[in-house]
N, C-alpha and C positions, 0 to 999 in steps of 0.2 A: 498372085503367084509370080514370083521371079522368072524373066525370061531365061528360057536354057535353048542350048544348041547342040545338037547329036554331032556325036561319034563315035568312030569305031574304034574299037580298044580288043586286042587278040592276047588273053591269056595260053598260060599252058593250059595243057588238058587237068594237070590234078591241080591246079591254083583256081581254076575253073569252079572245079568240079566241089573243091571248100569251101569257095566266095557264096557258091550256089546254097549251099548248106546251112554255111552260116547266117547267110540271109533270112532264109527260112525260118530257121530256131529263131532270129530276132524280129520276127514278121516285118522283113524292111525289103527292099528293095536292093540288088544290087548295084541298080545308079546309084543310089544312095549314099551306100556305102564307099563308091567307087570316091562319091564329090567328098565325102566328109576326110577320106585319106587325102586326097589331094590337098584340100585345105590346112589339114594336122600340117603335111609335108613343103606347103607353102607358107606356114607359119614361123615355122623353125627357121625357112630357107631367110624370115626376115628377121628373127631373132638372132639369126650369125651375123646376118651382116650389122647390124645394130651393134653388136657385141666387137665388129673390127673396125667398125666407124670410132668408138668408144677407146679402142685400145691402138689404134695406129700411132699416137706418137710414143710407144714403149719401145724400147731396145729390143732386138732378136737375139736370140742366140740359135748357132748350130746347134742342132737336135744332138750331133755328135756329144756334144760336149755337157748339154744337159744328161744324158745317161751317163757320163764320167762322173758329171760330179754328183750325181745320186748314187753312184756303185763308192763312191769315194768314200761318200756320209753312212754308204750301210743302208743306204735306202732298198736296193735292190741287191 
């Protein structure tokens, strides 16, 4: 078994009250579930950065100006 370490984590009362539920319906645990979001949401967080490691030497443009020239093309 993998070491784990407690803590406390303060839902709202009806975010609570779903996690509880849903739990149940998936006979799992709400730590459980709590570790498998975190992990989704620290997956991504390394999949962005990956993605601007990748892309930092491309040119920027103002956001401004990309909505110009998409209203321009008829995009929007």
């Amino acid at each position: 078994m993998k070491s784990q370490k407690r803590a406390t984590v303060y839902f709202d009362a009806e975010v609570h009250r779903a996690l509880r539920l849903r739990a149940a319906a998936n006979e799992r645990s709400i730590s459980d579930m709590v570790n498998e979001a975190v992990r989704v949401a620290l997956a991504e967080d390394a999949a962005d950065l990956e993605a601007f490691e990748t892309r930092v030497g491309e040119r920027s443009a103002p956001f401004e100006s990309v909505l110009k020239d998409l209203k321009r093309r008829g995009r929007i």
